[in-house]
C-alpha positions, 0 to 999 in steps of 0.5 A: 500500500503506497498511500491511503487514497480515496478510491482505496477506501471506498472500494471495499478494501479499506474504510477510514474510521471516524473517532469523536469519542470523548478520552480517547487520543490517537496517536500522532505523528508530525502532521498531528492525530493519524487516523483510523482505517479498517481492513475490509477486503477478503485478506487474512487481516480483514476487521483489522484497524491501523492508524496512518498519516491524516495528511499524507496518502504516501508513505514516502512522505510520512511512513507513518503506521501503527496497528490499533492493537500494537503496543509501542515500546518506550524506545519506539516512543521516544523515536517518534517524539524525536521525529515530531519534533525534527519536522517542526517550524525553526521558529515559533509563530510568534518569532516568524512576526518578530522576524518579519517586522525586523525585514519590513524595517530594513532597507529594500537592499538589506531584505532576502527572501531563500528560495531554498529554504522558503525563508525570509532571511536577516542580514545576520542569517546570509551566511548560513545560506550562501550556497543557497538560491535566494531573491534580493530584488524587489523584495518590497512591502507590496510584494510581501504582501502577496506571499502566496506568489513568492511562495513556491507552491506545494504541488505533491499530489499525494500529500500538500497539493497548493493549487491557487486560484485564478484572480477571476475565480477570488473576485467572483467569491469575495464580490459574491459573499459580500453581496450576501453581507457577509463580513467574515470569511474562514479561509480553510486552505484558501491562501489566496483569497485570504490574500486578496481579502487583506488587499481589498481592505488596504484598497479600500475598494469594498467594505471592509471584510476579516478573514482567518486563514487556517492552512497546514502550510506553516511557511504562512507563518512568515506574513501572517500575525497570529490573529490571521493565521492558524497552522492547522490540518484540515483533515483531522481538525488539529491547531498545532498550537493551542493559541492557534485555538484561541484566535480561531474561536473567538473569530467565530464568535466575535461581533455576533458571528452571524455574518461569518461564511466558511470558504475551503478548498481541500486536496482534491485526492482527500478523503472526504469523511475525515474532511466532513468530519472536521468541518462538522466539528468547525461548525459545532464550534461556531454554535457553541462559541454563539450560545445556539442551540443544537438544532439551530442552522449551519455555519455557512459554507462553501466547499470546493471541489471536483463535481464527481465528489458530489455523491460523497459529499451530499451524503455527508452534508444533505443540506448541500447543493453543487452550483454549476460555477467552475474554479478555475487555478492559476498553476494547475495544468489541466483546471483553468482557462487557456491553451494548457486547460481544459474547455471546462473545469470540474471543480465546482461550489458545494454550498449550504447557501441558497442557490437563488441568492448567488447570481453566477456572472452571465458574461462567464456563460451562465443564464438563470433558470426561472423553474429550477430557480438557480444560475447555470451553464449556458449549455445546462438545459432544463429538462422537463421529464427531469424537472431540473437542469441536469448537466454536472460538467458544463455540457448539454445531456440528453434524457433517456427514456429508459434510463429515466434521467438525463446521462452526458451526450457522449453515452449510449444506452446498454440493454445488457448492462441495463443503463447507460455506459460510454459506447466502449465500455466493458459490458457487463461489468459496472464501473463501480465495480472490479474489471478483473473479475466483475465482482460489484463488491470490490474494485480492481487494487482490493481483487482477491485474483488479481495475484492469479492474473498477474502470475499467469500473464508473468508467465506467459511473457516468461514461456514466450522469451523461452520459446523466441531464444530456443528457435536460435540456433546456437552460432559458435560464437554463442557456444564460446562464450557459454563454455568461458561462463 
């Protein structure tokens, strides 16, 4: 197992545990409380549970594990608490406001910024990194003021994927969310937007909007005083300071905490539960901090992610709707405008927020549908059978009549497999299920005969080279240089 990926848990083969229960801890590795997963395939260990990273899903990243059952030694123990703390921030959040006033103070030809540590750097400090890449041009007030473009984001998509937004795609959600009155925005992995929310402020070209950024990527730490920032793990709900905790809640609850919207935008290869889960419990946090009641409202919000996530995350939060807007990213290769991107972009707006309310930009391609109530993609088209616009990636579909809904342009209906199914598809076997041997209770990675396979076609590759090297007819220069051997 090289990661624990989403598709690997809903497939039948592991499942992610979730624990809320009260005195009970998890263990922790550098990315905070591991989480829990259980064995569901038809292995000799199924039933099994074992903890593993929360945030990375490859164990090159963080090798993380540990058997529910295993009882650690005090060696072991020790070695982990080592490890913890070799992975932590050189300095304190505290020092990186201290630092970063000092940098602000010196003049523009005194300020550094390493590439290769990620570090702004004191004139003291330019020793330690002389071997090292490193920006002394321009390092100005403005420019410090956008870190997340000095910043190299972090692209590794099996653990801290950074994809930014587009500008387009952050004027449309602050122009939006303040048409809505909110004066608050809880930014979960959503750098820059909370980025762009400090420039408008200083711009003084909107009413004046406040925003807390909660992210795992500690570099933050460097811009962002206390009362801005909170080192935090989206994926298991850890502050990996306990003032980071303070400032988050009284964010939620300051000035009524009414007019506060949480806006994230995870990882698209997480987990979804664990994510669910921790927003959940931001939510549960925001009504405490307010003296509601259990049975009042959610916290609004806005999640951000891949449409074909819609499933999983509407079984989680049946209070949200997906809107037909597309986020688009600045440095991802494949969701954004352009000759590099795709037409359409499957990253959409999940949202407890009225539908009605948000009027998505016409001049982007988007009308309002009198009967569904709602703005959507030009080419989403009401269907009457439906009784609603159908469409989830920007295209016109099509109703089928034996189907009874409306499926993409692109598939044709199967009258073996009974439904709907691109025209190539391998009939008779579900795609929500294994194409080795068609079982719909597992998928291919958690296959009990997949080992069988594997072997058989190593073997026939095997008996084929046997029988294309014994129909060469040994030369004497062969047969030399077998007796030298």
């Amino acid at each position: 197992m090289d990661g624990i990926v989403d598709d690997i848990a809903d497939s039948g083969g592991i499942e992610v545990i979730i624990q809320n229960e009260p005195g009970k801890t998890a263990p922790c590795c550098p990315h905070g409380p591991a989480l829990l997963f259980e064995k569901t395939g038809n292995g000799e260990e199924k039933g099994r549970r074992f903890y593993a990273c929360s945030a990375c899903r490859d164990r090159k990243d963080c090798n993380f594990f540990q058997w529910e059952d295993e009882k650690i030694s005090e060696a072991r123990m020790l070695a982990r608490e080592e490890q913890i703390r070799s992975k932590m921030p050189s300095f304190t959040h505290h020092e990186y406001c201290s630092r970063f006033r000092e940098i602000v103070a010196l003049p523009l030809e005194q300020r550094r910024f390493c590439v290769d540590c990620q570090l702004l750097m004191l004139p003291g400090e330019w020793e330690n990194h002389k071997n090292h890449r490193a920006l002394s041009e321009d390092i100005t007030v403005q420019r410090l003021k956008r870190p997340s473009l000095l910043l190299r984001p972090l692209e590794n998509k099996k653990s801290n994927a950074q994809y930014l937004f587009a500008d387009r795609s952050c004027h449309f959600l602050l122009d939006m969310l303040a048409e809505l009155g909110f004066q608050k925005i809880l930014c979960v992995g959503t750098p820059r937007l909370h980025e762009l929310i400090k420039l408008r402020n200083m711009e003084g070209k909107s009413h004046t909007m406040k925003s807390l950024l909660l992210d795992i990527d500690y570099r933050y730490c460097q811009f962002y005083g206390q009362d801005e920032f909170c080192h935090y793990n989206m994926f298991n709900h850890h502050f990996f300071n306990k003032e980071a905790v303070t400032f988050f809640e009284e964010f939620l609850s300051e000035e009524g905490g009414d007019k506060v919207v949480m806006v994230t935008d995870p990882p698209f290869g997480g987990l979804v539960k664990p994510l669910a889960n921790s927003f959940i419990r931001i939510s549960m946090t925001w009504k405490k901090s307010l003296n509601k009641e259990s049975g009042a409202g959610e916290l609004p919000m806005i999640w951000i992610f891949p449409y074909f996530f819609e499933s999983r995350i509407l079984e989680c939060f049946p209070s949200f709707c997906m809107l037909d807007y597309q986020v688009d990213y600045d440095n991802h290769p494949l969701y954004k405008h352009g000759k590099t991107g795709r037409k359409q972009s499957p990253v959409r707006l999940f949202t407890n927020l009225s539908p009605k309310d948000i009027i998505l930009p016409v001049d982007e391609g988007y009308r309002f549908c009198s009967v569904c109530e709602r703005y959507v993609s030009v080419g989403n088209k009401h269907c009457p059978k439906c009784k609603t616009c159908p469409s989830k990636d920007g295209r016109e579909w099509r109703h089928c009549d034996e189907c009874g809904r409306c499926v993409k342009p692109s598939w044709r209906h199967c009258s073996s497999c009974g439904h709907c199914a691109l025209p190539d598809h391998p009939c008779g076997r579900s795609k929500t299920g294994c194409f080795n041997c068609g079982s719909q209770k597992h998928k291919f990675r958690a296959c009990p005969k997949k080992h069988n396979k594997q072997m058989h076609v190593e073997v026939g590759r095997g008996a084929s080279c046997v029988l294309k090297h014994a129909a060469k007819k040994p030369t004497a220069k062969n047969k030399k240089k077998k007796r030298v051997r």
